[in-house]
C-alpha positions as a printed Julia matrix, in Angstrom:
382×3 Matrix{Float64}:
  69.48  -17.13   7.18
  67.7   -14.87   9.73
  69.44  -12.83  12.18
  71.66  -14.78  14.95
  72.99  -13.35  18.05
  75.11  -14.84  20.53
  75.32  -12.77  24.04
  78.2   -13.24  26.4
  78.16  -12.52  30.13
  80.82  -12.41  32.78
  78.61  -12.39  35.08
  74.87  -14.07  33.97
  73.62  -12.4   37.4
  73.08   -8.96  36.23
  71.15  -10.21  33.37
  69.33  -12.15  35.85
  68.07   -9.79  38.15
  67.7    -7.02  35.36
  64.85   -9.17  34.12
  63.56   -9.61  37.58
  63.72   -5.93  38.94
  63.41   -4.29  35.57
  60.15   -2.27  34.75
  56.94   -3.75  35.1
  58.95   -7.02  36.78
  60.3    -7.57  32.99
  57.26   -9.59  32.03
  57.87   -8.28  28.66
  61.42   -8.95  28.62
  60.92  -12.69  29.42
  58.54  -12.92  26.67
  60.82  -11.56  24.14
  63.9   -13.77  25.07
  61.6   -16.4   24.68
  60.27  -15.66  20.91
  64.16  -14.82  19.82
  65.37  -18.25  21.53
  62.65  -19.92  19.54
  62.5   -18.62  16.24
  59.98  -16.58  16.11
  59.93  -13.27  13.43
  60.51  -10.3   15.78
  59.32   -6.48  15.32
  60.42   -3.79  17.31
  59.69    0.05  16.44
  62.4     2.81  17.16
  61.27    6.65  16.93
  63.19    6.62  13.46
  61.45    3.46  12.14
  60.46   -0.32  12.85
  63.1    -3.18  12.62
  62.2    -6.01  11.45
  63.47   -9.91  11.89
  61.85  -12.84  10.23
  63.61  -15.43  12.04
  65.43  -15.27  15.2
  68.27  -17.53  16.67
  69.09  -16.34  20.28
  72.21  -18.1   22.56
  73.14  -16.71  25.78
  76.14  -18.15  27.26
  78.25  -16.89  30.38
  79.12  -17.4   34.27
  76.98  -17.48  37.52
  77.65  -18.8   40.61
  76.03  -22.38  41.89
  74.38  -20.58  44.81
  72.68  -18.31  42.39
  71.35  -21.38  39.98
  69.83  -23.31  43.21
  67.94  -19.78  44.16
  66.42  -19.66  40.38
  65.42  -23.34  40.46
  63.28  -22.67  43.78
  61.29  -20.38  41.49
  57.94  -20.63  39.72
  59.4   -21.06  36.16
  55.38  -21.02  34.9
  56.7   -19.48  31.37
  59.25  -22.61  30.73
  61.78  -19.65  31.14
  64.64  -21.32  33.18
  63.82  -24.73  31.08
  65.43  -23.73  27.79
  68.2   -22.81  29.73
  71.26  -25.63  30.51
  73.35  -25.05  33.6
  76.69  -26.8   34.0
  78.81  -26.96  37.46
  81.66  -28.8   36.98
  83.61  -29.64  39.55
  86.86  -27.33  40.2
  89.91  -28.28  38.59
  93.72  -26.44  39.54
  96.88  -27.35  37.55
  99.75  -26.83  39.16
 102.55  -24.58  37.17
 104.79  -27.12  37.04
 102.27  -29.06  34.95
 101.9   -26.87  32.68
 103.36  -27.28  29.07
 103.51  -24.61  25.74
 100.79  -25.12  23.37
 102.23  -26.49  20.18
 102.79  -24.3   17.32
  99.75  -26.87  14.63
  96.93  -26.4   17.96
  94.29  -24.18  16.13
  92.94  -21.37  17.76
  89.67  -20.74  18.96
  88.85  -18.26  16.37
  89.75  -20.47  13.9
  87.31  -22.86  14.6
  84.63  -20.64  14.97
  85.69  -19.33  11.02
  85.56  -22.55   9.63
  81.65  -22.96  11.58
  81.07  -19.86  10.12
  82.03  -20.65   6.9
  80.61  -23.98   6.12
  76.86  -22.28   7.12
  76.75  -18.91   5.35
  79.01  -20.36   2.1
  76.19  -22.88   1.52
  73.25  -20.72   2.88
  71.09  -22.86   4.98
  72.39  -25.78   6.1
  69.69  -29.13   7.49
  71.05  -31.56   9.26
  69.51  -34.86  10.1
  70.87  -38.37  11.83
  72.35  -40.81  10.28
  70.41  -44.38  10.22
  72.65  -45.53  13.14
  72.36  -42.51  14.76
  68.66  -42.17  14.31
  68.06  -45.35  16.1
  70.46  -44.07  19.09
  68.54  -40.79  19.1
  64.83  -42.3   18.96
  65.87  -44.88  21.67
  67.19  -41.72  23.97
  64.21  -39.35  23.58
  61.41  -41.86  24.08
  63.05  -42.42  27.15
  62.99  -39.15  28.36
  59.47  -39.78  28.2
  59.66  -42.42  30.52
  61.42  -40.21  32.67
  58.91  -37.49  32.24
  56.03  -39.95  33.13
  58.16  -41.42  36.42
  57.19  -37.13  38.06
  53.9   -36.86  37.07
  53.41  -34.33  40.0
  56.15  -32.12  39.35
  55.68  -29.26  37.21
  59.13  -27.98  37.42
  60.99  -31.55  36.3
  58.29  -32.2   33.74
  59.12  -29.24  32.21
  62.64  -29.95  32.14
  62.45  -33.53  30.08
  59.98  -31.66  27.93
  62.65  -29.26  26.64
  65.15  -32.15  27.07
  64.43  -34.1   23.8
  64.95  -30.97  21.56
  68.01  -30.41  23.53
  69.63  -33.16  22.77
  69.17  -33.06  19.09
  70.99  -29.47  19.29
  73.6   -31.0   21.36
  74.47  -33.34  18.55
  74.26  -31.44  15.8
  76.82  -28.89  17.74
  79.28  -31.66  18.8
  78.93  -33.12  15.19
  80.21  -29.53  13.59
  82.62  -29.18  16.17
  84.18  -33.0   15.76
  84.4   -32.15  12.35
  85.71  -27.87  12.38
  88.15  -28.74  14.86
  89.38  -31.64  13.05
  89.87  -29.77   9.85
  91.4   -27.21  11.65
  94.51  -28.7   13.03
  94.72  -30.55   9.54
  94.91  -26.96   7.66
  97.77  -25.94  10.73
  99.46  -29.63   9.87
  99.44  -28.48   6.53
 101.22  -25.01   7.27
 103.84  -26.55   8.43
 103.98  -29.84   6.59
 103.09  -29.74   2.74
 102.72  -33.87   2.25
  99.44  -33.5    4.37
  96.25  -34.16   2.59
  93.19  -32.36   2.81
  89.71  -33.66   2.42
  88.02  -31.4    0.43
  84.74  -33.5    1.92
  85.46  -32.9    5.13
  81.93  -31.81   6.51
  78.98  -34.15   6.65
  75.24  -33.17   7.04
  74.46  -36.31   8.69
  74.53  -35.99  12.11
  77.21  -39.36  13.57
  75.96  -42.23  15.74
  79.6   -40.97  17.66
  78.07  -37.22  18.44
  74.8   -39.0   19.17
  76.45  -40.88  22.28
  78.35  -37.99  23.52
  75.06  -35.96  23.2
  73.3   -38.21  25.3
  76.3   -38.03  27.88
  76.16  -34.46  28.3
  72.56  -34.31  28.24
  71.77  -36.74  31.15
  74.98  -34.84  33.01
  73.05  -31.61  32.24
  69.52  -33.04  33.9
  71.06  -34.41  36.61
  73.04  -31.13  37.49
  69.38  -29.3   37.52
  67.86  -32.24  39.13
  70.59  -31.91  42.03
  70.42  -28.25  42.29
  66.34  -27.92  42.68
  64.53  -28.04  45.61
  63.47  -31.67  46.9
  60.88  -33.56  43.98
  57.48  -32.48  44.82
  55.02  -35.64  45.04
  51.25  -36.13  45.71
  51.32  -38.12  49.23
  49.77  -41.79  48.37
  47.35  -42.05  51.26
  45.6   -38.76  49.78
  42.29  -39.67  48.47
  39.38  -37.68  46.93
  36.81  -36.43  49.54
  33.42  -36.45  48.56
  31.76  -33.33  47.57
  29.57  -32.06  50.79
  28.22  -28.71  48.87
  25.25  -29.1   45.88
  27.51  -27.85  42.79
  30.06  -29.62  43.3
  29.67  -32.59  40.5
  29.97  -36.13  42.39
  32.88  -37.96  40.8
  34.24  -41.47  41.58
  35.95  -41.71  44.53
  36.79  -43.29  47.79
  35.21  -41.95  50.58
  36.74  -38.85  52.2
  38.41  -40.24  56.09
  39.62  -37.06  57.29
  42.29  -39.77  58.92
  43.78  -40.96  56.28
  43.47  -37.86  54.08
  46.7   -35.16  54.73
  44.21  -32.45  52.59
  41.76  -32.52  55.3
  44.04  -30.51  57.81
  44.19  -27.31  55.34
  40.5   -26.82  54.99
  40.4   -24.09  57.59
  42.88  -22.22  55.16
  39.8   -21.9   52.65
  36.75  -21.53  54.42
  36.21  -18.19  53.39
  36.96  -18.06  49.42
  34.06  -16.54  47.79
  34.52  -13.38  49.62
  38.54  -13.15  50.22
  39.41  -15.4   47.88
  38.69  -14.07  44.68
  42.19  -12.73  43.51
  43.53  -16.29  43.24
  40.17  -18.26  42.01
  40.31  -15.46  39.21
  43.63  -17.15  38.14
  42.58  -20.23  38.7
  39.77  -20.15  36.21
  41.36  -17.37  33.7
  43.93  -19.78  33.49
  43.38  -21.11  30.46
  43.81  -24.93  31.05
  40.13  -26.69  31.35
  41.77  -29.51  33.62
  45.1   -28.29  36.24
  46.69  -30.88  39.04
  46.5   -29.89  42.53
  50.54  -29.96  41.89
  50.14  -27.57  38.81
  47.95  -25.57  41.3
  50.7   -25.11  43.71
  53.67  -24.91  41.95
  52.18  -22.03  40.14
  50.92  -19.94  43.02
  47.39  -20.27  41.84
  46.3   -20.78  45.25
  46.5   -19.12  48.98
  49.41  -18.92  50.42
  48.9   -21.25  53.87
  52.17  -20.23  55.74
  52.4   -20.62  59.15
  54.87  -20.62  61.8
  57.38  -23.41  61.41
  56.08  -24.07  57.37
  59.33  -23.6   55.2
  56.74  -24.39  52.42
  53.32  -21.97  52.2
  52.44  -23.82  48.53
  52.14  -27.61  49.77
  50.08  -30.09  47.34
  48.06  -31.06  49.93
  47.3   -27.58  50.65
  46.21  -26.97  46.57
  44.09  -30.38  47.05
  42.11  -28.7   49.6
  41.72  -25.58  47.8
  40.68  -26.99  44.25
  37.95  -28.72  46.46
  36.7   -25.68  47.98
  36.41  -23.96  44.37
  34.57  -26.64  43.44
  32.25  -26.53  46.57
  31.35  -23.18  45.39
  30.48  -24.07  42.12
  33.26  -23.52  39.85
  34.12  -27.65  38.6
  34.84  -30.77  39.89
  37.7   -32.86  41.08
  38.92  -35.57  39.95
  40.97  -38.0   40.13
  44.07  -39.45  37.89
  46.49  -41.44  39.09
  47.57  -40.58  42.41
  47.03  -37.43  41.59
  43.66  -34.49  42.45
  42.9   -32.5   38.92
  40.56  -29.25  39.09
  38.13  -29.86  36.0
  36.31  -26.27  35.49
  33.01  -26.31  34.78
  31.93  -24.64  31.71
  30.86  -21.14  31.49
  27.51  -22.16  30.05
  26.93  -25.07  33.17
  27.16  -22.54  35.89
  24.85  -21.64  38.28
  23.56  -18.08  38.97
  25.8   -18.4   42.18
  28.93  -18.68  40.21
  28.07  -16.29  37.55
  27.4   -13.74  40.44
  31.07  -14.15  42.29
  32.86  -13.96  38.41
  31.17  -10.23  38.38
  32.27  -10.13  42.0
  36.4   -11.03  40.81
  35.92   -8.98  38.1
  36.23  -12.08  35.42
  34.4   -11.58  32.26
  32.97  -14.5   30.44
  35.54  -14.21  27.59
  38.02  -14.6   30.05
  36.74  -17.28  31.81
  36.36  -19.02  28.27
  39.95  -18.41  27.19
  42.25  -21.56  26.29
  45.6   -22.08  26.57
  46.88  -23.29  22.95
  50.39  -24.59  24.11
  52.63  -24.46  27.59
């Protein structure tokens, strides 16, 4: 069965900003919330021995305030932390005491509910559930549109990630509504039958096919869930449509297809100045850039993940603009390191293989202190 926590907060803040502030900025501590969340085995060594898990199953569930969910989703969330995570802000709801009526004596209880989920998964050990054929077609139909949705923001990084996580989402969301429809069900027939003995029970009372019913619900509470993040992030971050490639100037630069660079027409061109001077106070952030692991990043990965400059200036609420990572990938690549390209509306960095670079670049990777395994490393999965 694994081990299976479930960790309550009154107040999700602390837990928050204890991962923020904690030693070392908690870098660790992401990572291993990550792993148990995803079912990973997990080993951690105590002075009195090593504990060891070989699968994980890790819920968090508690309170935060709204103001305190629209500051997270203005962060860099490069790990995928904050997209495995669902935020709900419903909309405040007072009953007035007059309203207000005795729960009846065959209403389950809470804990009740929970025994009977309890029950029906450690009674029959582990338990699979899969949709039925109705519900399979409801469920294929949903996530392939979250796809679409996924394809409508190609240039944000942020909301991409989001409908990325979405689809498995959703197929948790209806498996839990499914068990609960069910438990709870069952559970006010066993209080019926406390109190009434002509009440039947069905001693079949718990399917492992997943209903076309919790499917639909699912997919209610799933697009509410999206378009609660949605409404509490910063503005959708879009390459501008009259940006277009500039042509390379520099020799190293490869020579791709594009239109001709019209410094009019071209909202890049006015953060060159920003990046005149890379190869010798640059080198922090072109380190990241290459080390990063991905052979091809948009100029929108690029600045959504900091791996640029910042180019604040007075008046700039935003130091990280796309057009600001457009001119920067092309000033990499004027000294050597890949080539731009083009996809869509949007700029992509292409690096240039460790092998194809000149003596130039080779010199400024011993200059940043980047070693060729490093440059050669490959990200295996987001």
């Amino acid at each position: 069965m694994g081990s299976k926590f479930w960790v309550f907060f009154d107040e999700l803040t602390l837990l928050y900003e204890t991962i923020q502030h904690g030693k070392g900025k908690s870098a660790v501590d992401r990572k291993i919330f990550l792993s148990l969340n995803g079912g990973d085995s997990w080993d951690r060594a105590f002075q009195n021995g090593t504990s060891s898990m070989d699968r994980t199953s890790l819920n968090i569930a508690g309170f935060i305030q709204p103001k305190y969910v629209v500051d997270l989703l203005a962060q860099d969330d490069a790990d995928g932390f904050l997209d495995r995570q669902l935020f709900a802000c419903p909309a405040e709801r007072d009953c007035y005491i007059k309203d207000m009526r005795l729960v009846p004596d065959t209403t389950p209880r809470p804990l009740d509910i929970f025994s009977l989920i309890r029950g029906i998964h450690t009674d029959a050990g582990e338990v699979v559930y899969t949709f039925d054929a109705e519900a399979e077609d409801a469920a294929v139909e949903y996530m392939d549109g979250l796809i679409d949705r996924k394809r409508a923001v190609p240039d944000d990084e942020n909301r991409r990630g989001i409908l990325s996580k979405a689809k498995g989402q959703f197929a948790r969301i209806a498996m839990v509504l499914h068990v609960l429809n069910s438990t709870v069900i069952q559970a006010f027939d066993l209080n019926r039958a406390e109190f009434n003995a002509s009440v039947e029970l069905n001693e079949h009372w718990h399917s492992k096919h997943i209903s076309l019913e919790a499917v639909t619900n699912a997919k209610t509470v799933m697009d509410y869930l999206i378009d609660q993040k949605f409404a509490l992030m910063p503005p959708e971050i879009r390459t501008p449509d009259a940006y277009v490639h500039p042509v390379p100037q520099v020799p190293g630069c490869d020579d791709t297809n594009s239109e001709t660079g019209d410094e009019e027409n071209n909202p890049a061109v006015a953060f060159n100045g920003h990046f005149n001077d890379l190869a010798n106070t640059g080198g922090k952030f072109i380190k990241k850039l290459v080390t990063h692991g991905r052979e091809q990043l948009s100029a929108s990965y690029v600045a959504q993940r900091h791996l640029m400059p910042s180019t604040r200036t007075p008046g700039c609420s935003n130091p990280y603009k796309v057009e600001a990572a457009q001119a920067y990938i092309q000033k990499v690549c004027d000294i050597g390191f890949g080539s731009v390209e083009r996809k869509g509306r949007s700029a992509v960095f292409a690096k240039r293989k460790y092998e194809d670079l000149a003596d130039v670049a080779r010199n400024l990777l011993v200059k940043f202190n980047v070693k060729e395994q490093e440059y050669k490393k490959r990200k295996t999965c987001e």
